[in-house]
N, C-alpha and C positions, 0 to 999 in steps of 0.2 A: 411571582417569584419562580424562578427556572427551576423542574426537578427533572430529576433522572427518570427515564422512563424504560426498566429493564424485561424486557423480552428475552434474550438468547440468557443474560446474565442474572436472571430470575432468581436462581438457589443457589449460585458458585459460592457465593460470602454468606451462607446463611450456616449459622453455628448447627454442626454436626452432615455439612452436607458434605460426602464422600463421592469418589469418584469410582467406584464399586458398582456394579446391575444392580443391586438389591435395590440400593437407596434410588437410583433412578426409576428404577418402578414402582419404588413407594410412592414417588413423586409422579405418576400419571405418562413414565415411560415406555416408548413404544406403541400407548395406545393409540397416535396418528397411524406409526406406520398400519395398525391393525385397519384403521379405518379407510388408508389408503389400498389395500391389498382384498378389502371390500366389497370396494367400487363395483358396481353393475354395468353393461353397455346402457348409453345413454340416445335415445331416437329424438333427434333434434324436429323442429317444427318444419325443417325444407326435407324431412324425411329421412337423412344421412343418419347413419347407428357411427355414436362417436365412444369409442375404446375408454377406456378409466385411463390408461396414459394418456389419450388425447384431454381426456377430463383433469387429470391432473397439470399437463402442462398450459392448459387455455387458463388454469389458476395462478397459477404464476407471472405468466403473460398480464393477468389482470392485476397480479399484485402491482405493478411496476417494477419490483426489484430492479436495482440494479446491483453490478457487480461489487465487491467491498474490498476487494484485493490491490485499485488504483485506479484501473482506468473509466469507472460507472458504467459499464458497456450492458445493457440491458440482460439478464438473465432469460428471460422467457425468449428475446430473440436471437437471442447465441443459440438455446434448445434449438430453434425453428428451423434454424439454418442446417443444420447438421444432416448430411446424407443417408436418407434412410432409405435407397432402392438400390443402391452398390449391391446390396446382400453380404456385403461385408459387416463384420460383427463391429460394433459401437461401444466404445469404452467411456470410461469417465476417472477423471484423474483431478484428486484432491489438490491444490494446491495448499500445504502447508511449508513451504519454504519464506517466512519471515524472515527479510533479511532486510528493508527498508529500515534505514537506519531512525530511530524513535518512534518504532512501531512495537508495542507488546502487547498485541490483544488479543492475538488467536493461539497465542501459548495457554493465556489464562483459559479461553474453552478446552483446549485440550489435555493442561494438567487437572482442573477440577469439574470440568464436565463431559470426558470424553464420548460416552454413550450420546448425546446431545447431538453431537455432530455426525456419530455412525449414523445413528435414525435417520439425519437427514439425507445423507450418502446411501441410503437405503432406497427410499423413498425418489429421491432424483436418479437414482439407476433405474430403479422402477419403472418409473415414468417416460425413461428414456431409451427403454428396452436392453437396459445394460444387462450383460452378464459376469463380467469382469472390470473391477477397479483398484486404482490406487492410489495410494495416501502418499505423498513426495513430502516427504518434511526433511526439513534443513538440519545437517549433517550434528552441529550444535547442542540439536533437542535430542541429547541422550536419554534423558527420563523421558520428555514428551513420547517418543518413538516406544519405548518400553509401556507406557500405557497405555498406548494406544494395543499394541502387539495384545497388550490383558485381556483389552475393554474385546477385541475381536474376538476370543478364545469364550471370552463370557458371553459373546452375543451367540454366538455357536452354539453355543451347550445350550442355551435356553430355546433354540432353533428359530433365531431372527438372520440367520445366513448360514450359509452352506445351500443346501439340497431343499426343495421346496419347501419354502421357509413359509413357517405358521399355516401349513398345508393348501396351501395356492396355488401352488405348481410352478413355483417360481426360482429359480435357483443364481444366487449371488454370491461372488467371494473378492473379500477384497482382502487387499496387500500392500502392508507398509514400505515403503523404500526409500531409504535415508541417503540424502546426496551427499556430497564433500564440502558445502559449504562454502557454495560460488553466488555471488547476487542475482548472476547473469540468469541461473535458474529460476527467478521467480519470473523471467519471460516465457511464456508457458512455450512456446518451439523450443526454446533452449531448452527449458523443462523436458521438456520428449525428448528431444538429442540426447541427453540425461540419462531419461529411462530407457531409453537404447542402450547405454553403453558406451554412448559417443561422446566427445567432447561438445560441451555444451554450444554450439554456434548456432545462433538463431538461425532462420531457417527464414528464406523469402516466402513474402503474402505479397501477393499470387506466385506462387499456386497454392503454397502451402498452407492455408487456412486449416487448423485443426478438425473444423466441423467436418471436411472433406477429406483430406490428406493428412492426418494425425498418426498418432502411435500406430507403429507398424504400417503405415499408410493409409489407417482404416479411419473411419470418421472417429473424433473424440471429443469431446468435453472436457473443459479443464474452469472447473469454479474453484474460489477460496472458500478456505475455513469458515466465514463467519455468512458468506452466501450461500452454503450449507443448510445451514444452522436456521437460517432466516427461512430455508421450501420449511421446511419442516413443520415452522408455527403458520406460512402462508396454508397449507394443509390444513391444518388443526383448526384456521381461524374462519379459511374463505380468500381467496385475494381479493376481493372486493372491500372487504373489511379490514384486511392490512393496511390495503389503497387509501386506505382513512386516516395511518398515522402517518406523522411525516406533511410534508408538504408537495401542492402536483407537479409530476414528475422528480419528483426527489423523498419517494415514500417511504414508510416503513422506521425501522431503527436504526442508529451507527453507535457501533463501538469505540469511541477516542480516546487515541493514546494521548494524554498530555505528559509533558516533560519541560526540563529544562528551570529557569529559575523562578518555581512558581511555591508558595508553600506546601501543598497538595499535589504534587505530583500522581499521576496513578492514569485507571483506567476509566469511563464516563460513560454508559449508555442512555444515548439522548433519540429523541424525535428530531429526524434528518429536519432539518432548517429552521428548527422551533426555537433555537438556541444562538446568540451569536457567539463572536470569538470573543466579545467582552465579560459576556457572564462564563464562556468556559475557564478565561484566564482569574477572573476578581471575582466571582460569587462564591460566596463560601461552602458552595453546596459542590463545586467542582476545585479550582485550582486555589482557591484562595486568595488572589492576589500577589503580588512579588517579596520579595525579602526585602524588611523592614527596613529604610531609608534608601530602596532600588528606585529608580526608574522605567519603564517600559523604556525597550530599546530598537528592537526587531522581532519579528516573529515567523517562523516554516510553517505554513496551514498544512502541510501534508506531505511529512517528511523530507529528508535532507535535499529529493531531487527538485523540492517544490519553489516557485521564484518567492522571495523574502517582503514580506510587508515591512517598510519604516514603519515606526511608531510618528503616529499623526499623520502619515499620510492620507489622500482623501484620492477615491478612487471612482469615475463615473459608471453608475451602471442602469440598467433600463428597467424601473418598479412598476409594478401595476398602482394606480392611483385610489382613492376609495369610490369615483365613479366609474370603475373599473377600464380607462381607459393607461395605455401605455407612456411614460415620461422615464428623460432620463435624469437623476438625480446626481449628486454629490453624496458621498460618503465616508466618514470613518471607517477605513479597514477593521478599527473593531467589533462595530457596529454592523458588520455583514453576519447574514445569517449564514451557517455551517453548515454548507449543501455543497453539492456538486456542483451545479452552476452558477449559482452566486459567485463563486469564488473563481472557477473560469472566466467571468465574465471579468473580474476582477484582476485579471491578469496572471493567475496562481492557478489552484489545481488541491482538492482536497486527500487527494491522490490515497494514500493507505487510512489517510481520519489519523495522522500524529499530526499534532502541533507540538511545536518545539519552542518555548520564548525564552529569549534575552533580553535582561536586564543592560543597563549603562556601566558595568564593570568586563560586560564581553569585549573584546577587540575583536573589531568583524576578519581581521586580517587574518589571524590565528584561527577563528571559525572558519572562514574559506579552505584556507589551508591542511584544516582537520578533513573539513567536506572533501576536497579533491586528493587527498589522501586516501580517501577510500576509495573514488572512483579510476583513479589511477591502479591501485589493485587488484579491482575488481572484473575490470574492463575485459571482455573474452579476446580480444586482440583481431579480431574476423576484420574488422574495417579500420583501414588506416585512418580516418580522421579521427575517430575515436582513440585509436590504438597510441598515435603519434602525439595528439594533441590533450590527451590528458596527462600524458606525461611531461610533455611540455607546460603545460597548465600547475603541476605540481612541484616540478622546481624552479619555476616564477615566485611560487608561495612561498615554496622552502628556503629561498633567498631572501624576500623580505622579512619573514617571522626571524630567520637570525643574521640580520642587520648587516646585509650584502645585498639590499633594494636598489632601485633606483627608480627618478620620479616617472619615468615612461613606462614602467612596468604594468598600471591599471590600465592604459591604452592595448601595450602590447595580449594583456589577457584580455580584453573585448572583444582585440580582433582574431585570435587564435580560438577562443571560443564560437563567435559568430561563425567562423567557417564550418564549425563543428552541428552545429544546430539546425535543425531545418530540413531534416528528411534526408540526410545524406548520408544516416548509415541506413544498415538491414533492420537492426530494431529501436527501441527508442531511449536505447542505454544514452546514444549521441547524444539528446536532447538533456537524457535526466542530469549529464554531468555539466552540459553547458548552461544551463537556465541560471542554477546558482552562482554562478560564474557572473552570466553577465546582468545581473539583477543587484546581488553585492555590489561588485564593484560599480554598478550604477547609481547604486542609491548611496553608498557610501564610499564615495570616490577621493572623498578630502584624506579620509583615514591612509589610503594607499598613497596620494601623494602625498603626504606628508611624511609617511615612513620612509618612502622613497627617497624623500630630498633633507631628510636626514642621515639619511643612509650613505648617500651620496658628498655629504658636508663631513661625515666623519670621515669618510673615506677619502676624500682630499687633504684633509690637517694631516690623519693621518701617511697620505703620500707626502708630502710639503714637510711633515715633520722626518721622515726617510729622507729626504734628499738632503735637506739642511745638515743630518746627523753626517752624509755620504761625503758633503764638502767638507765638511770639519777636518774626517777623517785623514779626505786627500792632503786637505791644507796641513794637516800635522805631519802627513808622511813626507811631502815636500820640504816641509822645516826642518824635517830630520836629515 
């Protein structure tokens, strides 16, 4: 039977656990960071003396992590990347800007475990010879942002930052900075444009790689909330030992938001691919199952930008066999396990770890049109395909959902989406808004012509019913 297996979410639900320093040091807080700040030089066997930051990040590197923010992009090799001979100073910038719609799970660490993820922000600047960071969280998290602003005041006074912190010689400050409340921000260029002061437009790679040309032009780092949280027990535990939970290349823990019409909604931390989407949505130890005489109907593996699984559909992907050799199988999308690449391979994307399920009382038409509702206002407007064609995109929707359709409408969004898709803007907002687009209407494409060609049926009675009224009219005027 599938359990939760809580790492980062260890004591957030545990009766009487506070989001106070005390209680996190009751609870065995900080003492990585002490063991990280430790660290001795290290004389490897080819003779090279390897630094505690090098020691720390070759940890990581061996955890696997990967990133938890969307895209899985390896942690340890983001670090690696980063220019450390510019003599330019090296930042590191939190991403807490949650705004993937059916994602809530780096709020819950930072209303009830904020210390949690400072240590780790500690500890990864450490390691990365940071000496200035910051916390970007989404305009939104008014309390979030106010406890975090506490959790720093309290780290301070206990001297886990400021001025050679816990006498090391090491000196850290970091700093919260609340955005407006744009999605475009949790693309980490746009992010920086942000923290500039600039209008959020993402920023072209190449050249712009953050690791090289970031904040202020200097090298930076930009992880999420819960890839924080995750150095922190990689430290504590070993990466080699993290590299244990999880599955290979897809190690360690995830946070899933589940949503949508399940009895149990909430939040799940599971061993990345231990779990598939059938026990997260039916087992009672997560979703529960659906509301009582529902049907499974569709399901978002990884928030609204992610492409849509039908219910039943069966998808090929390539399993190791038990005589360990490679085959490509058939599968129940439920039956995928909850990884990173399972579900790419699957044609999806587990992108922020929300799933989203619909039952058979959703109308996908109405969902579409909620989805590109947001993307239409979200959109930073820098690239005209995006810019032009999600608005286009949303009064196509806005038209069918209130019965001004017509049957060519699901073609006409395939093809204004497809133009959309595909590397043709600066970031991969294009993508996140077209995938939905053309995944719906692909898989449910009966639902849109048929709104269509009723829309279109009413709409003619009702012209044919106008013109009949319009002769009438005439013919009585002429009688008279």
């Amino acid at each position: 039977m599938p359990q939760e297996y809580r790492l980062i979410l260890k004591h957030v639900d545990e009766p009487g656990y506070t989001p106070d320093i005390e209680c996190y040091l009751r609870h065995g807080g900080y003492g990585t960071l002490r063991k990280a700040l430790s660290l001795k030089p290290k004389t490897l066997p080819d003779g090279r003396i390897q630094t505690p930051q090098e020691q720390l990040r070759d940890e990581v590197m061996r955890s696997g992590l990967r990133g938890r923010g969307g895209a899985g992009f390896s942690c340890g090799l983001k670090w690696s990347l980063v220019d450390r001979k510019s003599g330019k100073p090296i930042y590191l910038i939190c991403n807490a800007d949650e705004s993937e719609p059916g994602t809530f799970k780096d709020r819950q660490i930072i209303h009830k475990d904020p210390h949690q993820l400072l240590e780790g922000i500690i500890i990864s600047c450490f390691a990365n010879d940071v000496h200035l960071a910051y916390i970007y969280i989404r305009g939104e998290f008014v309390e979030g942002a106010k406890i975090l602003e506490r959790a720093i005041q309290e780290a301070k006074a206990k001297g886990f930052l400021g001025k050679n912190i816990l006498g090391s010689a090491y000196d850290l400050e970091v700093y919260v900075h609340r955005g407006a409340g744009a999605y475009i921000c949790g693309e980490e260029t746009g992010l920086i444009e942000s923290l500039e002061g600039k209008r959020p437009y993402p920023r072209i790679k190449p050249p712009y790689y953050p690791a090289v040309l970031g904040l202020y032009q200097c090298p930076t780092i930009v992880n999420n909330v819960e890839t924080l949280c995750a150095v922190k027990h990689i430290v504590a535990m070993g990466g080699a030992e993290y590299a244990k939970l999880g599955t290979p290349n897809n190690t360690g823990t995830r946070i899933v938001s589940l949503s949508g019409h399940v009895k149990r909604p909430g939040y799940y931390e599971v061993e990345v691919g231990k779990v598939t989407i059938r026990e997260l949505i039916f087992d009672p130890v997560f979703g529960g199952g659906l509301r009582d005489g529902r049907k499974l109907k569709a399901i978002i593996p990884g928030g609204v930008s992610a492409k849509v699984f039908k219910a039943g559909e069966y998808v090929k992907i390539t399993k190791r066999t038990p005589d360990g050799k490679q085959a490509v199988q058939e599968v129940d999308v439920l039956d995928l396990p909850y990884d990173f690449d399972t579900i790419a391979a699957a044609g999806s994307m587990s992108g922020s770890g929300a799933i989203i399920v619909l039952d058979d009382s959703a109308d996908m038409v109405e969902v579409l049109a909620n989805i590109c509702e947001f993307f239409a206002h979200e959109s930073c407007g820098q690239c005209t395909p995006c810019r032009e064609g999600t608005l286009w995109m949303c009064k196509i929707l806005r038209r069918l959902s209130t019965g001004h359709g017509r049957k060519l409408d699901a073609d006409e969004l395939l093809r204004i989406a497809g133009n959309i898709a595909g590397g043709r803007t600066v970031c991969a907002f294009g993508d996140a808004c077209a995938w939905p687009v053309l995944s719906v209407v692909s898989k449910f494409k009966d639902e849109f012509i048929a709104k269509g060609a009723a829309d279109e049926e009413k709409c003619g009675k009702e012209i044919g019913g106008a013109a009949v009224a319009n002769e009438r009219i005439i013919a009585t005027a002429r009688h008279v």
